[in-house]
C-alpha positions, 0 to 999 in steps of 0.5 A: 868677823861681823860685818860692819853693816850688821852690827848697824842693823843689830844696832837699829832692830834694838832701837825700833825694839826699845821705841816700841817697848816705850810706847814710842810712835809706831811708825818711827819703830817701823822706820828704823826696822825698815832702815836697819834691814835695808843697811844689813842688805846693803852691799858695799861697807857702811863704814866707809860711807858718809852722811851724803852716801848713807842717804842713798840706801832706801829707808836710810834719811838724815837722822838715822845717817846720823846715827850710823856715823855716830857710831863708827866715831864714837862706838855708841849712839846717845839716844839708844843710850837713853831709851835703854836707861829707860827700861829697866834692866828685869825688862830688857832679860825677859825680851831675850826669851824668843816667845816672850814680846816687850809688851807682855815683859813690861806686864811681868815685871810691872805686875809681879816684879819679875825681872830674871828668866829663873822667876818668871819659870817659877811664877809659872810653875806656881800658876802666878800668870794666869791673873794676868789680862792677856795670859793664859796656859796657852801663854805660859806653855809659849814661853816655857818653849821660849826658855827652853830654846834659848837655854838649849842654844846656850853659846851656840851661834848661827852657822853663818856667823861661825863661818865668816869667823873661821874664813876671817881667820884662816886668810890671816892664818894661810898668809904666814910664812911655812904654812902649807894648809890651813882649813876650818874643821868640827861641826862648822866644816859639818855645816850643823845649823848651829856650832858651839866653837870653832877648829881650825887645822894649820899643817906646818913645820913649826906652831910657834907662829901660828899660835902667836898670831892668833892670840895677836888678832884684833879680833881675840879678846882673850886667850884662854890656852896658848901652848906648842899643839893647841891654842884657844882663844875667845873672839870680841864676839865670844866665840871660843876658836880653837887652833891645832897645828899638825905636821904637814905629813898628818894633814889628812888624818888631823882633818879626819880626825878633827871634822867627824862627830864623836860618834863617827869616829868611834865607827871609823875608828873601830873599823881601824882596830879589826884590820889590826890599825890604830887611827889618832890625828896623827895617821893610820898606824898598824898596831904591830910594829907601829908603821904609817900607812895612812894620814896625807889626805882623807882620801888615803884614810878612808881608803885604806879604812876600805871607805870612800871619801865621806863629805863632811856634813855626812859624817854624823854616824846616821848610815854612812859608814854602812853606805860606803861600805856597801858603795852605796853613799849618795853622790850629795848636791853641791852649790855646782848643781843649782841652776837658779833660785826659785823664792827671791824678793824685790823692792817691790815688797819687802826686799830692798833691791829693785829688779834689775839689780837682784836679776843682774846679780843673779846672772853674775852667779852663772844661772840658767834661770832665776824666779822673783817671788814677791808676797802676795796680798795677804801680806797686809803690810807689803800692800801688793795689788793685781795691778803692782803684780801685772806691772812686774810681770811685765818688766820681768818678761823684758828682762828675761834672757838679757842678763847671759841668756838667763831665763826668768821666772814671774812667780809670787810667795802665797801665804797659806791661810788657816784653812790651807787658801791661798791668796789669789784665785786659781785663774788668777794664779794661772798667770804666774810661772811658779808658785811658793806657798808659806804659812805666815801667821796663826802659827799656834794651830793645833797639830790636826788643824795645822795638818790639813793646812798644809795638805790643803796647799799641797794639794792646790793645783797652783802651789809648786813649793812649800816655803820654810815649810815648818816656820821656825827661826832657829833660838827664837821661834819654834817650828808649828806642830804638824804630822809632818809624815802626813805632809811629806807624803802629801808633797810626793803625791801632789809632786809639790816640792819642799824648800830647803830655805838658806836663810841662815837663821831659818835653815827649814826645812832642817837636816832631819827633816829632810831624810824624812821627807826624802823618805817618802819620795818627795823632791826638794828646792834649795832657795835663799829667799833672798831679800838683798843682792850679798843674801843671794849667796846665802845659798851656800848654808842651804846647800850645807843643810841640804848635804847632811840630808843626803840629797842628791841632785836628782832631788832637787828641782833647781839643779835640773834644765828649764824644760825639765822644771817647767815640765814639773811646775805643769804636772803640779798644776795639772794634779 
């Protein structure tokens, strides 16, 4: 379920938030910002911490420690009680629109008295918004996408919170007596950016107890089937959850069955008919005289179906089944691979762990080597100089190879500008060991000027890896419009590689984006942009995303050794 520590961060954002919304001091919103980001990276669980051990986190003083106690005591905090009593509640569903900000939100309903997300789409159609100071068509097209994507994002949750559910409860699920297997399944097991809800598979002899002791967790708020083959129930975060018992002797079949997308079935399953078989979660049965000739392993499956074993997050039906016949499935990249991590940040900027702490944690993870990439200048608010820079880079090369041998890389985040420039000059960015550019602003260029942005920082001899390369946060703000086509065959002609950024709520570039990009021969860097020591293991969702792209790890630069990357980053440099 969700950590402690997140729902305190959660808790904080949505007070900065409510502070801002009215007209509160902005250095207070930003405080609370900073200490809600600061607690959600914190590592060791807060609600065990007292007041005296919650002042030790950065940002974190005695007001807000305060308040953190508070809510673990009593389950709420008074003064976000009181701030949200003072908007009112039109305001607070119009705020829930990704494009829409408090200020415009106050303005709609102020102004027109729009308090629901349905009058504010007809107020647009009727043309209503553009009387307003600050709007325009511009405004109005924004926040019709905004609609669009939360509609779109229903009760989808991120896939990050999905699977600290699923693994919650098969621990709790695989410890009762007579279970032999326990697993998640479905588009949680695909590792799709987003899921809908969550299956999971128990192989053993009897349901009863394992269908009882999932309506039993404290985490259920509410059963909505309990019977002997299938019991669903709704957590207390609304995530609908789905459990399937199956005999142990159908454990493969009930895993082939219950992980592929529908349409990957049917292919699997046609495949089954014209060898005269008839495949069910039960097994692989011949369809004359009814004998199991597969269904303990998915190995067993896809083998009898004349397949190799298909991973998970292939298995959408977009050339799989066509490749493992033709023994031609990609051998896809897997968290074994990686070598190091090439875009991660300090408290130097806006991370909240200093140095040595992101460096020895990243020794901890077995990496041969490991990048600190903090912004650079252009990022007004981190207030990065020449000199702050120069003084990491310093520290870094006492550190390299003290952690397990583990080398490290000094590089920076360059923002991408308007017009494709970077932050520092070419002389001065010859000093650092690699280089991630990332657009950060002016999001809302049109798709031409956006275009030769990108190829303009492709083909900056300095820059070695696009970061989060089309900006989006998944339900909340849509990627920039580009040629991506363009930009993808720009990034293999000027040997500059894209990321693939494990942030869960980034997953960019996504799984479709990838085989594009792969398409055109460009190579690839699966970071977490971490920002904290528990988000260097975020790692795991860039992997996932990185899987249903077909990568392998010839594409991805951080699974190859040192010499072979410094002699990339070089070439990049050198175009």
């Amino acid at each position: 379920m969700v950590r402690p520590n997140e729902e305190v961060e959660a808790l904080l954002q949505e007070y900065a938030d409510l502070i801002a919304i009215t007209g509160g001091e902005a250095f207070k919103a930003r405080a609370y910002e900073k200490a809600a980001r600061a607690i959600g990276g914190h590592p060791a669980d807060v609600s065990h911490l007292d007041v005296a051990g919650l002042k030790e986190i950065p940002g974190v003083g005695r007001s807000i420690a305060e308040k953190v106690i508070e809510y673990f005591r009593t389950g709420h905090v008074t003064v976000v009680e009181e701030r949200r009593a003072r908007i009112p509640a039109g305001v607070r569903q119009l705020i829930t629109i990704p494009t829409l900000g408090p200020k415009k939100a106050t303005v709609l309903y102020e102004d027109l008295h729009i308090s629901s997300v349905s009058e504010l789409a007809d107020a647009i159609k009727s043309e209503k918004l553009r009387d307003l100071k600050g709007f325009g068509e511009k405004t109005e097209e924004n926040i019709l996408h905004g609609i669009a994507l939360m509609q779109q994002a229903g009760g989808r949750i991120l896939l990050s919170t999905a699977m600290e559910a699923a693994e919650d409860i098969v621990a709790e699920l695989s410890r009762i007596t007579g279970c032999e297997h326990c697993a998640y399944a479905g588009s949680l097991r695909r590792m799709k950016e987003t899921i809908g809800d969550i299956d999971i598979l128990v192989a053993a002899r009897r349901s009863a107890p394992f269908m009882d002791a999932l309506t039993e967790l404290p985490s259920t708020a509410e059963v909505i089937a309990h019977g002997e083959k299938k019991t669903s129930i709704r957590t207390v975060k609304g995530v609908q959850v789905d459990l399937r018992v199956v005999r142990p002797e159908s454990w493969g079949s009930g895993m082939q069955y219950f992980t592929g997308s529908k349409a990957h079935n049917i292919r699997t399953r046609t495949i089954a008919v014209h060898l005269g078989l008839k495949l069910s979660e039960y097994g692989l049965f011949e369809t004359d005289g009814g004998k199991r000739v597969a269904s303990r392993s998915e190995d067993e499956v896809y083998a009898r179906l004349g397949l190799p074993w298909i991973p998970p997050p292939l298995r959408e039906d977009r050339g799989e089944i066509e490749a493992g016949l033709r023994g031609e499935l990609p051998e896809v990249v897997t968290e074994q691979d990686i070598r190091g991590d090439l875009h991660t940040h300090t408290d130097l900027t806006d991370g909240l762990a200093p140095l040595e702490e992101m460096v020895s944690a990243a020794a901890v993870r077995g990496y041969a080597y490991y990048a600190i990439t903090d912004h650079a200048p252009n990022l007004y608010m981190q207030r990065m100089t020449d000199e702050k820079i120069l003084a990491q880079r310093a520290h870094v090369r006492e550190l390299d190879g003290r952690h397990h041998g583990m080398r490290l890389l000094h590089g920076t985040e360059l923002n991408i500008g308007p017009e494709g420039e970077v932050d520092w000059p070419g002389e001065f960015l010859e000093g650092f060991d690699i280089c991630v550019a990332s657009v950060h602003s002016h999001f809302n260029l049109g798709r031409d000027a956006m275009t030769r942005r990108l190829v303009r920082a492709c083909e900056n001899p300095h820059v070695n890896v696009i970061g989060h390369p089309t900006t989006r946060l998944i339900g909340k703000r849509p990627g920039i419009d580009a040629d991506w086509d363009e930009v993808f065959a720009a990034c293999a002609r000027t040997g500059t590689a894209l990321e693939v950024n494990a942030q869960p709520d980034r997953l960019d570039l996504g799984d479709e984006d990838i085989l594009r990009a792969r398409s055109h021969g460009a190579k690839f860097a699966i970071d977490t942009d971490a920002h904290s020591v528990p988000t260097l293991a975020y790692l795991r969702y860039g992997i996932g995303t990185a899987q249903r792209g077909w990568l392998t790890p010839d594409d991805v630069i951080n699974t190859w050794p040192l010499r072979r990357l410094r002699g990339f980053l070089r070439k990049c440099r050198a175009t």
